[in-house]
C-alpha positions in Angstrom: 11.3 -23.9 -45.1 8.8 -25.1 -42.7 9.0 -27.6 -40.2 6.9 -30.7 -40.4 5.6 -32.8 -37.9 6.4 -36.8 -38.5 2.5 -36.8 -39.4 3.3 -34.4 -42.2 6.5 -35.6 -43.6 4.7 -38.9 -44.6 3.2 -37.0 -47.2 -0.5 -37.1 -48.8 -0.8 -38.7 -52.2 -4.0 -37.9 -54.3 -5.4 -41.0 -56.3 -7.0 -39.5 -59.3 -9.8 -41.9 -60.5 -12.4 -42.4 -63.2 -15.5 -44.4 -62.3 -18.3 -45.6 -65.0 -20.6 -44.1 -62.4 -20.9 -42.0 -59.1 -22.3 -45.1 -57.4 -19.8 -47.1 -58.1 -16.9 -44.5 -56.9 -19.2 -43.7 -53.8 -19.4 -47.2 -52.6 -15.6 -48.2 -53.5 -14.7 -45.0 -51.2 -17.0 -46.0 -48.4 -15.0 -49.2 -48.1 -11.7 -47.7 -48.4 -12.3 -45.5 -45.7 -13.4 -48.7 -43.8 -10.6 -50.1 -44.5 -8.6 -47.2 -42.9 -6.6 -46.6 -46.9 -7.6 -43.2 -47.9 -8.8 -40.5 -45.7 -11.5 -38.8 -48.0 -12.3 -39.3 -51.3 -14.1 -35.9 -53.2 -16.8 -37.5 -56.0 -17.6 -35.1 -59.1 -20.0 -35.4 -61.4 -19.7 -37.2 -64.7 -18.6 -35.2 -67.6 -17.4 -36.5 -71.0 -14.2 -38.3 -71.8 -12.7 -38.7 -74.7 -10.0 -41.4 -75.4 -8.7 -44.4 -77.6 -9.1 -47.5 -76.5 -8.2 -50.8 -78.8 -7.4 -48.4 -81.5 -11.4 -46.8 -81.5 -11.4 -43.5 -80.2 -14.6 -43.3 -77.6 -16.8 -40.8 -75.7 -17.9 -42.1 -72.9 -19.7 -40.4 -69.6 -17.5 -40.7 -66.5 -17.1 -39.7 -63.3 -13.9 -38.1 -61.6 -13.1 -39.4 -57.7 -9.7 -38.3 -55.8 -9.1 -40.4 -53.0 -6.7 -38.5 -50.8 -4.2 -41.0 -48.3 -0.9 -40.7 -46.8 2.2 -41.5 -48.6 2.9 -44.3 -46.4 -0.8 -45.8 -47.8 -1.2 -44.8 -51.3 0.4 -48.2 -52.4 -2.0 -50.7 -50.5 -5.3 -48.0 -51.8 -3.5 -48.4 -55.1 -3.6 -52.5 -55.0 -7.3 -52.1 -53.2 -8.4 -49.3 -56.0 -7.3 -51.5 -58.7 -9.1 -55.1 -57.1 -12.5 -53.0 -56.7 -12.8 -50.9 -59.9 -15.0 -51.9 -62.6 -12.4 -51.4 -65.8 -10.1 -53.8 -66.4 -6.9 -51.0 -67.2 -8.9 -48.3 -64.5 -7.1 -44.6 -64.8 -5.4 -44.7 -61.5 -3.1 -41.5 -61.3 -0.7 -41.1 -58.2 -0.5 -37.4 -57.5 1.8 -36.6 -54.9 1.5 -33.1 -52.7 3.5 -30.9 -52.3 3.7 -30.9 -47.8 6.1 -27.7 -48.0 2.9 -26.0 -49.3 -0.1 -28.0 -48.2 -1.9 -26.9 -44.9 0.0 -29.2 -42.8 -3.3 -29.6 -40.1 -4.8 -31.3 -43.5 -1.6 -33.5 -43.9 -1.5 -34.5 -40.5 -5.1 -35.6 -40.3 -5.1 -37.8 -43.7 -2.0 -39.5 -41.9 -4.3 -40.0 -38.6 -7.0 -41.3 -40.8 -5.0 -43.9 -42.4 -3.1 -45.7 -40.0 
């Protein structure tokens, strides 16, 4: 098993988001890496989701964002994620890495970026 630096044994926690829009998830990430809560956030473009919502099943366009922060973070970009997204029940996914397999340069920086 490798050894971690403290930077790396925080962890890094991928937020997996849907956004109405690219704008939207573009201008919520600007902030939150104002903010010093996620370290980068990748943008993709819309594609279609299906779902049921109030018992109607939908198709809507939407677009994916992962905000990547440390593990010692992802609870306050959580709270902040929730306060700025448009939906009232937004898909906010924790996905936690995996730091025994992660490039740990990459883990250390996300925990640089959000402290």
């Amino acid at each position: 098993m490798t050894t971690h630096s403290d930077d790396a044994a925080d962890g890094v926690v991928v937020l997996y988001t849907t956004w109405p829009d690219g704008a939207g998830a573009q201008t919520v990430a600007q902030t939150m890496l104002d903010e010093k809560l996620i370290a980068c956030a990748n943008i993709f473009p819309a594609g279609r989701s299906v779902f049921c919502w109030e018992g109607e099943v939908r198709t809507e366009t939407e677009t994916v964002a992962l905000f990547k922060t440390s593990k010692a973070r992802a609870g306050a970009a959580r709270t902040r994620l929730t306060e700025l997204h448009p939906y009232d029940e937004p898909c906010i996914l924790a996905l936690p890495a995996d730091t025994d397999f992660s490039a740990t340069g990459f883990v250390q920086w996300v925990a640089s970026e959000t402290r």
